[in-house]
C-alpha positions as CSV (number, residue, x, y, z in Angstrom):
1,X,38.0,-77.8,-27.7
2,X,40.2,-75.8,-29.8
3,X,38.6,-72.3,-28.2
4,X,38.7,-74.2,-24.6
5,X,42.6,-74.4,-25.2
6,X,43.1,-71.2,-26.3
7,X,41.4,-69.7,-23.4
8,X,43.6,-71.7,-20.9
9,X,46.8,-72.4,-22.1
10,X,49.6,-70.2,-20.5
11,X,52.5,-68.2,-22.6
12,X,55.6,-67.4,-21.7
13,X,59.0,-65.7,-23.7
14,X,62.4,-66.1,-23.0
15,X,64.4,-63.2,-23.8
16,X,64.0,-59.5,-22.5
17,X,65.9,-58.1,-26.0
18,X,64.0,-55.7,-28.5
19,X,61.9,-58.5,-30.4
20,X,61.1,-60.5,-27.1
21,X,59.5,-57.1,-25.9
22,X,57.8,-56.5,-29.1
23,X,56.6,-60.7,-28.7
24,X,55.1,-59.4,-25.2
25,X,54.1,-56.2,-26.6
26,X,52.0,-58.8,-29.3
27,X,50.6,-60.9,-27.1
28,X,49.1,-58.2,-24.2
29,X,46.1,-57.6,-27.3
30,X,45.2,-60.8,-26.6
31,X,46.5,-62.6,-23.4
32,X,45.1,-61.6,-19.5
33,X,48.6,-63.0,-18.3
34,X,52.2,-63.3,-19.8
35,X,55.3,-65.2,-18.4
36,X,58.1,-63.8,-19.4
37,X,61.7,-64.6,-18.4
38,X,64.7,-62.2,-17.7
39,X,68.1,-63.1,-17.6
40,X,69.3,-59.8,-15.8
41,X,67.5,-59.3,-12.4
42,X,68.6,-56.0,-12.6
43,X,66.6,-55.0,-15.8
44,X,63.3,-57.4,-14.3
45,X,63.9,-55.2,-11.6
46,X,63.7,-51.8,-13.8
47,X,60.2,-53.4,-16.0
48,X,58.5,-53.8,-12.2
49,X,59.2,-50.7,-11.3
50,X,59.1,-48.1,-14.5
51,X,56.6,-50.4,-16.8
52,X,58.6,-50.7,-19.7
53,X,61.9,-52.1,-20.9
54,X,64.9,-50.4,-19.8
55,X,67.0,-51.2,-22.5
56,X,64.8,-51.8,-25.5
57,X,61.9,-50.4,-27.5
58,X,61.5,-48.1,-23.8
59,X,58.6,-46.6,-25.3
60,X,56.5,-49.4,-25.0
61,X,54.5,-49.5,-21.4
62,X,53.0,-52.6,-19.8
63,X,50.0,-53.5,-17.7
64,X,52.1,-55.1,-15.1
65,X,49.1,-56.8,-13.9
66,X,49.1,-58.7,-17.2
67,X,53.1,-59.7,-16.5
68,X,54.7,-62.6,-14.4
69,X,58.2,-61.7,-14.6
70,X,61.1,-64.3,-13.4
71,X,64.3,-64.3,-13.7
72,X,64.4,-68.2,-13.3
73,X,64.1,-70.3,-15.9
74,X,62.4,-73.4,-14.3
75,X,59.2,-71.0,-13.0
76,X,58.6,-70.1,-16.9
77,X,59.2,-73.5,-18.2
78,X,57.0,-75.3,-15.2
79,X,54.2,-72.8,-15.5
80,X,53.6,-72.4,-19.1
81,X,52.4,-74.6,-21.9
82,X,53.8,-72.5,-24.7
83,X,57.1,-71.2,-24.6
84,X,58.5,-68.6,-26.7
85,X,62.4,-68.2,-27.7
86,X,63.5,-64.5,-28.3
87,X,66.9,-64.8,-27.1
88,X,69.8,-64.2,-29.6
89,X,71.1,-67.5,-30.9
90,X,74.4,-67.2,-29.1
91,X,72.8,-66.7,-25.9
92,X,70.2,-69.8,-26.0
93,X,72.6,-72.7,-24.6
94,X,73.2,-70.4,-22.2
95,X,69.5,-69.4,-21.2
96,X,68.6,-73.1,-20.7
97,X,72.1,-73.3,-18.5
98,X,70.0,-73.7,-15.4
99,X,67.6,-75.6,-16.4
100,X,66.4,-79.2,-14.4
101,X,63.4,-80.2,-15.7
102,X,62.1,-81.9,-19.4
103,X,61.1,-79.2,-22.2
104,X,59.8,-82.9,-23.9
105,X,56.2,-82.1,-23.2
106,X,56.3,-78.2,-24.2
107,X,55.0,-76.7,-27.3
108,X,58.1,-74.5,-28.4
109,X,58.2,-71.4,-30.9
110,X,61.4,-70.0,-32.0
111,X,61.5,-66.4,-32.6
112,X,65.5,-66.6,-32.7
113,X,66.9,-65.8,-36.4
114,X,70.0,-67.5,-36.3
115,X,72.4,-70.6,-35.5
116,X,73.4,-72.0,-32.0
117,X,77.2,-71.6,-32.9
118,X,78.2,-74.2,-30.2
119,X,76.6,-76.5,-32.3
120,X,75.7,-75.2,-35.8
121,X,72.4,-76.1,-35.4
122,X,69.1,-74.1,-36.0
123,X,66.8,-73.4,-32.8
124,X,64.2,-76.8,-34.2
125,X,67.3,-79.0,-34.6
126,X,69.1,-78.3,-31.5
127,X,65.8,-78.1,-29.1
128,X,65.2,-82.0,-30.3
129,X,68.2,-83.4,-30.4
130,X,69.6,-81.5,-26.7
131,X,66.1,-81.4,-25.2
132,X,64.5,-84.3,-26.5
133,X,61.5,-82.3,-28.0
134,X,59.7,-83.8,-31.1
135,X,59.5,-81.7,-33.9
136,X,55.5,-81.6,-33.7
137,X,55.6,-79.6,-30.6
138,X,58.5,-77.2,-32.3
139,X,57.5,-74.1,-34.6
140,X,59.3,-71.2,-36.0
141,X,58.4,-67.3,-35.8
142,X,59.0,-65.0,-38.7
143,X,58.2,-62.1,-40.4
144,X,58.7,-59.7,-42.2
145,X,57.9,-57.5,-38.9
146,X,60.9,-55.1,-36.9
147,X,59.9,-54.8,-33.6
148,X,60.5,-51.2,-34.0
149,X,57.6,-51.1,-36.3
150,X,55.2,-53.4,-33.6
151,X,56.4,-50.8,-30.7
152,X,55.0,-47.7,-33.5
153,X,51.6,-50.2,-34.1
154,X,52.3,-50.0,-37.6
155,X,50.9,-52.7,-39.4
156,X,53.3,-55.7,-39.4
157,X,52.7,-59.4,-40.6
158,X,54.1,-62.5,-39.5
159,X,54.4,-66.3,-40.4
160,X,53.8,-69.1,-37.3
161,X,55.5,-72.7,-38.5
162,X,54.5,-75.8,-37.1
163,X,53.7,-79.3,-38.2
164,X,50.8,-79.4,-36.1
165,X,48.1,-76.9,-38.0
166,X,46.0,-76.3,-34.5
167,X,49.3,-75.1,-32.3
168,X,50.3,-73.7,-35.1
169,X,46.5,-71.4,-35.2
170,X,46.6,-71.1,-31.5
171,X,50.1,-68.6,-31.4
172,X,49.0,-67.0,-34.3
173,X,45.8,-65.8,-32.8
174,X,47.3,-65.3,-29.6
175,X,50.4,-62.9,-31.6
176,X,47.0,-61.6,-33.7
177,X,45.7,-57.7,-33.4
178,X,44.8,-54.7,-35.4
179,X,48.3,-54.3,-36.4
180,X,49.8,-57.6,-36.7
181,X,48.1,-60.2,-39.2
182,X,49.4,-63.6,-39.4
183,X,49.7,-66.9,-41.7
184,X,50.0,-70.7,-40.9
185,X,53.0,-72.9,-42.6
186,X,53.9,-76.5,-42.0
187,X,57.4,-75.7,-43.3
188,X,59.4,-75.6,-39.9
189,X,62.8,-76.0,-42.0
190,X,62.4,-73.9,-44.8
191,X,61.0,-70.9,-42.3
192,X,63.7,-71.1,-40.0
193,X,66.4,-71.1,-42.1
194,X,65.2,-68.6,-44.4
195,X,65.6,-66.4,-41.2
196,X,68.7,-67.2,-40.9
197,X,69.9,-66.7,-44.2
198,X,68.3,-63.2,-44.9
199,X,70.3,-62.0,-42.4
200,X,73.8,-63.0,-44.1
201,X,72.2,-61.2,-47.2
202,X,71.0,-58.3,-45.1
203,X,75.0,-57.8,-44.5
204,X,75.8,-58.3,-47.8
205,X,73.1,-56.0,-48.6
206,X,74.7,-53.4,-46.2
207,X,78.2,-53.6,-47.3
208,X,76.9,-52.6,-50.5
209,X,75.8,-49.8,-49.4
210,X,78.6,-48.1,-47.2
211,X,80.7,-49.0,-50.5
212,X,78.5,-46.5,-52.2
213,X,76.7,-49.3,-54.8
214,X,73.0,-47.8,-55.6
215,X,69.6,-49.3,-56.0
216,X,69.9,-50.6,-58.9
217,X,72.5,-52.4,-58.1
218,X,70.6,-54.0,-54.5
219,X,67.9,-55.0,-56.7
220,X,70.6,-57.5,-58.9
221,X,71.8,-58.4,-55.4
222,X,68.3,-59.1,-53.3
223,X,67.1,-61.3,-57.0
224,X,70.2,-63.1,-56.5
225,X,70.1,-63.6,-53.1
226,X,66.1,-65.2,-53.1
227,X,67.6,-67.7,-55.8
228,X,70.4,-68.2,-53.0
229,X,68.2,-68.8,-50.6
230,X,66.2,-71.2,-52.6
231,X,69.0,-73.4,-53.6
232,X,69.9,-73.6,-50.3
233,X,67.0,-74.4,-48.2
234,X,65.6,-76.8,-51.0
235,X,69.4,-78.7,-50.5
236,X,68.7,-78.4,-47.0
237,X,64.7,-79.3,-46.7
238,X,63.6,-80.0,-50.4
239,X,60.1,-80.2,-50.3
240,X,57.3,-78.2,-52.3
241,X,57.8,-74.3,-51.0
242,X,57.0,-70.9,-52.6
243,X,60.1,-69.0,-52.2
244,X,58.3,-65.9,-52.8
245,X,56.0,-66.1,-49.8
246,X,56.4,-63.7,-47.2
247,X,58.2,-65.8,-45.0
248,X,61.1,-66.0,-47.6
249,X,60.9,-62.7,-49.6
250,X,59.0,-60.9,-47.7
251,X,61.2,-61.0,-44.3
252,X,64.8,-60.7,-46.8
253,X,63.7,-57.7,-48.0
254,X,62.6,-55.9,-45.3
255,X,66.0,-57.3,-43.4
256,X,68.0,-56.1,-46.3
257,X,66.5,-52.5,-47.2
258,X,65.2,-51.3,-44.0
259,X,66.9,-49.2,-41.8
260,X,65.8,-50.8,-38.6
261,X,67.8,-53.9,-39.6
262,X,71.0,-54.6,-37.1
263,X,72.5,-56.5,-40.0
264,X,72.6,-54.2,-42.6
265,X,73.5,-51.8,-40.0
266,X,76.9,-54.1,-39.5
267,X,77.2,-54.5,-43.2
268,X,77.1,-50.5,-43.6
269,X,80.0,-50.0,-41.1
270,X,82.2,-52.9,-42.7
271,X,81.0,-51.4,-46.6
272,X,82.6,-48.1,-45.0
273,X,86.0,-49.3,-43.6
274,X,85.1,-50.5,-40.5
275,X,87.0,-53.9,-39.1
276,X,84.7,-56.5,-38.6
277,X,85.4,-56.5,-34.4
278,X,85.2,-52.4,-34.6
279,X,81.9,-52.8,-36.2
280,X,80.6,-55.4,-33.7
281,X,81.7,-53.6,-30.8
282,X,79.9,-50.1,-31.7
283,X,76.9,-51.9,-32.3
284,X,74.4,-51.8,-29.2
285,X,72.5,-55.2,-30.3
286,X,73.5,-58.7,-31.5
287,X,73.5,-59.2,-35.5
288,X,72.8,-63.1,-36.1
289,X,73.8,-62.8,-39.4
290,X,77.5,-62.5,-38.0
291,X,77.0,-65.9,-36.3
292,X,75.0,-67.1,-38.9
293,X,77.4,-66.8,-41.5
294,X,80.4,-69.1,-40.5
295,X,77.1,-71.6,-39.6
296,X,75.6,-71.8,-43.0
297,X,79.6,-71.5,-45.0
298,X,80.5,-75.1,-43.3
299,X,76.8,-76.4,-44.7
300,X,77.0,-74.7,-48.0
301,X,80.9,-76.3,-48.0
302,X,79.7,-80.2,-47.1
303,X,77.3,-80.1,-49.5
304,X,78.8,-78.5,-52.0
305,X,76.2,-75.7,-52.6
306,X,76.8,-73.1,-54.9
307,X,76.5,-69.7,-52.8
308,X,78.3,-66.9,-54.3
309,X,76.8,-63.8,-51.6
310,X,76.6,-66.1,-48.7
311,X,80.9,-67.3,-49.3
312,X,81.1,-63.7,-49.9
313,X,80.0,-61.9,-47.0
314,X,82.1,-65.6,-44.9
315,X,85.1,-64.2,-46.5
316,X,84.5,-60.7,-45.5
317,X,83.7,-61.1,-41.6
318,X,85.9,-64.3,-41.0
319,X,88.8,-64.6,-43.7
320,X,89.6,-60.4,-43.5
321,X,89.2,-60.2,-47.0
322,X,88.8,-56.5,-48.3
323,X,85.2,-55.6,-49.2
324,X,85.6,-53.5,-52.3
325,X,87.8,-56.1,-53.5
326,X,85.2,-59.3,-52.6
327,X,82.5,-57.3,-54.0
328,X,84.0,-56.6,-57.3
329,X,84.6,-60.1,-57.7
330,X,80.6,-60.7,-57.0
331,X,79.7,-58.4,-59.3
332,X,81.0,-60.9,-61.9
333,X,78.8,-63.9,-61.1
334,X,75.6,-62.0,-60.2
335,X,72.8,-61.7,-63.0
């Protein structure tokens, strides 16, 4: 039964950005036919007629036999029974702006690792209470994996959430190849807001950096910021979780120390004198941690969470506080 479903069940992504082509990129070792939705006609346009993304990880070709590309949102949605969200948070209200029929009876994986600001929700929370979808059909994506390193075939592991084991299984087989092994959670909650949270560190992480702090120093700061996350979550979601799975650890480290990360990428510039809207303009891709941070700074704030790195980096990208200054003072309450 399980195999039957597998066999037949249709795929599509939303999101034509670098980790929605790396998603597709997954899922052609294993899939004879992908939807996958475009919100620029322009750019479906360029995949049909070059084979690979224009804008992002352009080294990666497609079998465009194995592609059903739209640029409207209802096709994917109607045709598929799994959908996959790879649009940046800030974008998703938007993606769904055009949409007329129930996502109630979809099986929906978030790949988005960050807040919808319009709400302050994460992807799980807002897709059930806006669209009506129970939380056993919702699951979470995460890493550690850079879809740099997927385009390069280098080996890569990711976590698929879901409160239902066997949908859970089926997208993890399907995402499944040489160079990408995966694990099952049930910890939708924990998952997704663990993404969302190493990227706030990842800033904090790079703004360390550009101020000219050395490894020593990042190692204090990443064992602080796991604890952080911990606290956080468990205030959040408190149920039994290993905060040290790969899902948690694994994905914050590789966000905070590698130099494909976009976050630590903005935290660099801002560690080096950059403004916050300089920074954000020079960059080419969306860093959710920027988004993410005033998000998780009006939860840490209404339940009174202790946060120190988290109401640091806040302070830095939305009060215009000076980031030696902020920094020195973390230094203080870090062990």
């Amino acid at each position: 039964m399980f195999i039957f479903a597998f066999m037949n069940s249709k795929i599509g992504v939303i999101g034509n950005g670098s980790w929605a082509t790396a998603i597709v990129k997954m899922l052609t070792e294993t899939q004879d036919e992908i939807y996958w939705w475009f919100r620029s006609r322009t750019s479906a346009k360029y995949l049909l007629e070059n084979e690979h993304n224009p804008n992002y990880l352009s080294s990666v070709e497609f079998d465009l036999e194995m592609l059903k590309v739209t640029t409207d949102i209802n096709e994917i949605v109607s045709q598929c029974d799994y959908l996959i969200l790879a649009v940046p948070s800030i974008y998703v209200t938007n993606a769904f702006k055009k949409l007329t029929i129930p996502l109630d009876n979809k099986f929906i994986f978030s790949a988005i690792k960050g807040i919808v600001p319009e709400d302050n929700m994460i992807v799980g929370d807002f897709l059930h209470k806006k669209y009506d979808v129970d939380y056993k059909n919702i699951g979470v994506i995460s890493g550690p994996c850079h879809a740099e390193e997927v385009a390069m075939e280098r080996l890569s592991y990711l976590t698929i959430a879901c409160k239902q084991e066997s949908q859970a299984q089926f997208i993890a087989q399907a995402l499944s190849s040489d160079f990408i092994k995966t694990k099952i959670s049930d910890d939708i909650f924990g998952t997704e807001y663990g993404t969302v949270l190493k990227n706030i560190y990842a800033i904090a992480a790079g703004i360390a950096h550009g101020l000219g702090y050395g490894d020593n120093f990042q190692a204090i700061l990443m064992s602080n910021a796991i604890r952080e996350m911990e606290n956080i979550v468990q205030q959040v979601h408190p149920i039994d979780r290993n905060i040290n799975n790969s899902a948690y650890l694994g994905d914050l480290l590789v966000t905070g120390y590698s130099f494909f990360s976009r976050n630590r990428m903005l935290g660099n510039m801002l560690g080096k004198g950059y403004t916050v809207r300089s920074a954000i303009l020079e960059m080419s891709m969306v860093a959710e941690g920027y988004y993410a941070s005033k998000g998780i700074h009006k939860i840490v704030k209404s339940k009174n969470i202790n946060a120190p790195i988290s109401e640091t980096v806040y302070r830095i990208l939305y009060k215009e506080k000076n980031p030696k200054r902020e920094f020195e003072k973390l230094c203080d309450v870090l062990d």
